[in-house]
N, C-alpha and C positions, 0 to 999 in steps of 0.2 A: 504494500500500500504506500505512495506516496503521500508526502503531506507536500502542500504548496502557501506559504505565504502570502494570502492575498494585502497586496497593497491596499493602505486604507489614504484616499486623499480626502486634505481637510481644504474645505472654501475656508478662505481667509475672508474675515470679517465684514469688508465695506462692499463685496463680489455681489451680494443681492441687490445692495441699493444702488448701485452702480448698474447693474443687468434693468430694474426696474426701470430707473432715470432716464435710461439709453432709450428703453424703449419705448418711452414715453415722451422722447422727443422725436418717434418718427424712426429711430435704425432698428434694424433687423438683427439681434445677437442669437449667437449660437453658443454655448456654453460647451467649449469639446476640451478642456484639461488639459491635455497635452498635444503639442509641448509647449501652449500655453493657454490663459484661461478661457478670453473670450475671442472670439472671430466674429466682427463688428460689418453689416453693411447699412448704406445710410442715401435716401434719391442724392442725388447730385456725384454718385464714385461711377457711375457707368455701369454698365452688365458686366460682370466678372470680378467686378474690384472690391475686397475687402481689409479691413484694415484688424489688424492682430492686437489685442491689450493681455497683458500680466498684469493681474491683480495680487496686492501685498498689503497688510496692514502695513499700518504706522510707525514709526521708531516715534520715542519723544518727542525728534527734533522735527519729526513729519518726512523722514528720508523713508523708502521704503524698506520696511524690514526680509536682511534676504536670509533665508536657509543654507546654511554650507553643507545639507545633505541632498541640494537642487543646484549639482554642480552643472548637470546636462542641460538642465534647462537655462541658468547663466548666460552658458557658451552660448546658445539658440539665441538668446537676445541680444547679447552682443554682436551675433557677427549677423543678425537682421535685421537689427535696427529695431524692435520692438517695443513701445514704452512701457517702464513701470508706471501703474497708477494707484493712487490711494486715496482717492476719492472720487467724486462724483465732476466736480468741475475740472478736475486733469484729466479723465475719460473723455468730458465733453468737449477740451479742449486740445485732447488727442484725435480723433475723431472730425473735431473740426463744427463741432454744434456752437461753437462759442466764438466770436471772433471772426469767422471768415466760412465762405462756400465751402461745400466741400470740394466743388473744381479751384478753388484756390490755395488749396492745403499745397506747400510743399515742402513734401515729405525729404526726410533724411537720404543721404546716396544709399545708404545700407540697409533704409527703413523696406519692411516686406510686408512688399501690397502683390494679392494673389489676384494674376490678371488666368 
């Protein structure tokens, strides 16, 4: 008989009200974990284009708290460009609900928009 470890993932804290917010201003999220939390579309990105968020609590200072047991997932965001968010108005303002169209978002060289 084997035994198999099921991974247990924890939603970090602010991930509902963020999911909630988003979609309550009109985007499309999809909640898929890995290798990261949400996959964001929103009218004005075009047919195929969506935009990737990690969600993370807070540190004190409001930096996102990271896990050094999510060393895989790190690497993923740094070399795509993916933002941390830890709140609602960083999502909105990752995303592009805040501040500007979304045809006028521009994105990072490294940021990964899934065409």
């Amino acid at each position: 008989m084997s035994h198999r470890r099921q991974q247990v993932t924890r939603t970090d804290g602010p991930q509902p009200d963020i999911v909630d917010a988003l979609r309550k201003a009109g985007c499309t999220v999809t909640v898929i974990g890995r290798p990261v939390d949400l996959l964001v579309w929103r009218p004005g990105y075009g047919n195929g284009n969506f935009r990737c968020l990690e969600v993370k609590d807070a540190t004190a200072k409001g930096k996102p708290k990271l896990d050094k047991r999510q060393k895989e997932q790190a690497e993923f965001v740094a070399l795509t460009g993916v933002p941390y968010v830890t709140t609602v108005e960083e999502a909105f303002r990752a995303v592009g609900v805040l501040g500007q169209p979304a045809h006028a978002i521009k994105w990072p060289d490294n940021a990964l928009v899934c065409k």
